[in-house]
Phi, psi and omega in degrees: 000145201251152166351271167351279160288354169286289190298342172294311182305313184289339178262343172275288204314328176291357204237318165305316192304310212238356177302333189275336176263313200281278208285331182282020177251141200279164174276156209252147172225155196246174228233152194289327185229163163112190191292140143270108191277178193238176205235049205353155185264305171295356157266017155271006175084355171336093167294139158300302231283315209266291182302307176314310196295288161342287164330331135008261172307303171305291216286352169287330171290033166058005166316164199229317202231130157212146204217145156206112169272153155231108148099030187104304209292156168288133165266298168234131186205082178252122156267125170253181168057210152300018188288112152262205184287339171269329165337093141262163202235185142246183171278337202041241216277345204290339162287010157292339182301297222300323181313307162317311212252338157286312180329287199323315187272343175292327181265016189291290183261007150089054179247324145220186159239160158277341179243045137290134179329149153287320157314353164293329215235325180260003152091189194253146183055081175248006198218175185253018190246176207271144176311307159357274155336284230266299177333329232249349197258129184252153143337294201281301181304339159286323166278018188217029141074055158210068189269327179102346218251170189287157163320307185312316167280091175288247203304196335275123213245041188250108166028259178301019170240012173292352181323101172336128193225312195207149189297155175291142173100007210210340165213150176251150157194165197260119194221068169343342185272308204279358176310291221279353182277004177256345159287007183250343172285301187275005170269005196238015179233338176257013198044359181264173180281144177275020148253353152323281183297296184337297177340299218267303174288339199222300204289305189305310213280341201241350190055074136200114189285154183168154187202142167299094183287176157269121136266103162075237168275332198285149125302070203293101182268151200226103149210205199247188182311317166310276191280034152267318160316329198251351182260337189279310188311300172336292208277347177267341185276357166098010186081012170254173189237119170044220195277024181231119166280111177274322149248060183304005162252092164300341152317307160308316209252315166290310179326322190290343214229010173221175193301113196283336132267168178273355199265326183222084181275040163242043194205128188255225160269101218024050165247165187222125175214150190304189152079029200219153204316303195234236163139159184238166188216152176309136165106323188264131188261327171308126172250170194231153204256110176116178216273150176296334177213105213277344177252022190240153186297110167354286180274040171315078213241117158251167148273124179223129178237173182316144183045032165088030203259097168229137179278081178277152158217151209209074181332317186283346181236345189066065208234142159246126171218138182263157153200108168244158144142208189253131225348150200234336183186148181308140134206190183288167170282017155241309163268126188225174183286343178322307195283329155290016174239311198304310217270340178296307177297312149339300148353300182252098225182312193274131182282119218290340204286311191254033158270325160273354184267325207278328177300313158308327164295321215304145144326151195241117160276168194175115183245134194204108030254175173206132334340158164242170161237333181227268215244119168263127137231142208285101159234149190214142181252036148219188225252145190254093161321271182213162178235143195242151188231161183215159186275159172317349170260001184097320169327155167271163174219322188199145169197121186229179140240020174259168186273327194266146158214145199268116199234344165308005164253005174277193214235146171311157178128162175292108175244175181213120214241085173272134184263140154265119162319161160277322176286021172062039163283150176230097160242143201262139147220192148261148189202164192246123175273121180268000000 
């Protein structure tokens, strides 16, 4: 079986197999204290054997922390060596997601824009270019890795290492010094310190303590598995936590989480996501052709730091996966074959025998047209409770009980269409909005 039909295969059978326990259960936010509840594996359709293999597989690869929720709940939370559930850690690059998403709220409570000069906030000649120049480079071009400014110097956030490449907007490259200058853009327009603000905006609301040390130039954040978890949950949840809304503009958080440009669209706002034509990689100049991880579900979206530290989400499944510890394989600063071995083993997680007797069983669902431009219609050939229809990010967008829907009013894009049956069957498809 080819890539391809593996992940086709693997996004139908979980939603058949395991959709009527797993998914008809509401999402879950887990409590600041107290039990995180779990999800049994075998009623996710999970081989031991398959787990087995994986666990395997982390720990030869030097992993410390490794989680996988569903649907909030722990599905898998394994530690090695002396790592516990209390263990910190750091993120490397994977906290640039998390910086984005203070951005998101500052420009929120009306403290910035994104497409304000950075010179408003880091005062003029924050840079080694000419004013002109320096004018011309936005917020919003530090979150998406196109400032133009050189490369060559990664971290050093000093002026004179600030060096003029390109008009803002005209090249991508992967550059850690004006990345890490945007915690100096939100302490200095909120007065607070940026773990002040994270605390306050992010960590209190959600129980998850962390905090950004100083390295060298870099700004790092440090916690522990759990609450990288709990922050992957947030972000899978559209920014809200349970009843608190941590980031309520979901414009922002779909922005943050799709392609911010044409030079690399597989880079949002310092989110890096899957599913997309081409990509670029830190270091590099080259774009390379096809998805960043040819064996994960098209609409994947991560955080990935140095030595293998990642926050995966997986919209279409309601998947949250943790991974820290120490380098798991040679690669860029972000991407590695690791991640294309970890999600090939994930993958195969489902036990094929009776995924397949169930598969045989299944209801034949059929959306038509797909693409749409207005009006889908659902047909199945058994009676339709009800249809939930949800956005790339996870939001309900529409629930209805009727088969034809009127969809002109969402927005172009990927959505995802759970049917509930009258015999309480759940099936999933996907459809493309035009």
């Amino acid at each position: 079986m080819n890539i391809a039909r593996k992940r086709t295969h693997f996004l139908f059978i979980l939603c058949c197999f395991s959709s009527i326990l797993a998914k008809a259960q509401p999402f879950y936010f887990p409590p600041d204290t107290g039990v995180w509840e779990t999800i049994n594996t075998q009623n996710l359709g999970w081989c031991d054997d398959e787990l087995d293999d994986l666990h395997g597989f982390l720990e030869e690869k030097n992993t410390k922390a490794f989680i996988i929720l569903k649907n909030g709940r722990i599905a898998v939370e394994w530690y090695y060596g002396t790592f516990t559930q209390d263990s910190i850690w750091y993120w490397a690059s994977a906290g640039k997601s998390l910086t984005s998403t203070l951005i998101g709220i500052a420009q929120e409570e009306g403290l910035l824009s994104v497409d304000d000069p950075t010179q408003d906030y880091l005062g003029v000649g924050w840079t080694n270019t000419t004013a002109e120049q320096e004018a011309q480079i936005t917020i919003r071009h530090q979150l998406t890795m196109t400032t133009g400014l050189n490369d060559a110097v990664f971290s050093c956030t000093n002026p004179i290492c600030l060096n003029f490449v390109a008009a803002a907007g005209t090249r991508w490259a992967y550059h850690n010094g004006p990345y890490t200058l945007l915690g100096k853009v939100i302490e200095t327009t909120s007065g607070q310190s940026l773990n002040n603000y994270y605390s306050s905006r992010v960590g209190s609301k959600i129980a998850a303590p962390g905090a950004y040390v100083s390295i060298g130039f870099n700004k790092v954040f440090f916690s522990t598995a759990r609450s990288m978890a709990r922050f992957g949950l947030l972000i899978q949840a559209g920014g809200v936590w349970d009843t608190t809304t941590v980031l309520g503009d979901l414009n922002y958080v779909t922005t943050m989480t799709s392609p911010s440009q044409e030079l690399n669209p597989s880079y949002g706002y310092l989110w890096w996501l899957n599913g997309q034509s081409t990509y670029m990689l830190p270091a590099t100049q080259t774009i390379f052709n096809g998805s960043l991880i040819n064996t994960a579900p098209d609409d994947l979206y991560a955080a990935l730091g140095k030595d293998d530290q990642k926050i995966y989400i997986v919209p279409s499944e309601n998947l949250v996966v943790i991974r820290m510890g120490d380098v798991a394989s040679e690669g860029s600063l972000a991407l590695s074959d690791f991640d294309e071995v970890l999600w090939e083993k994930i993958m195969h997680l489902n036990c094929t025998t009776a995924v397949d007797q169930e598969m045989n069983n299944a209801p034949q669902l059929i959306l038509s047209p797909n693409p749409v431009e207005n009006q889908l219609k659902v047909t199945l050939d058994v009676a339709i409770e009800t249809i939930f229809i949800y956005n790339s990010i996870g939001a309900l967008v529409v629930q209805t009980k009727e088969d034809t829907i009127n969809l002109s009013h969402l927005s172009a894009g990927v959505y995802f269409m759970n049917v509930k049956t009258k015999d309480q069957q759940m099936l999933f498809q996907k459809f493309v909005k035009q």
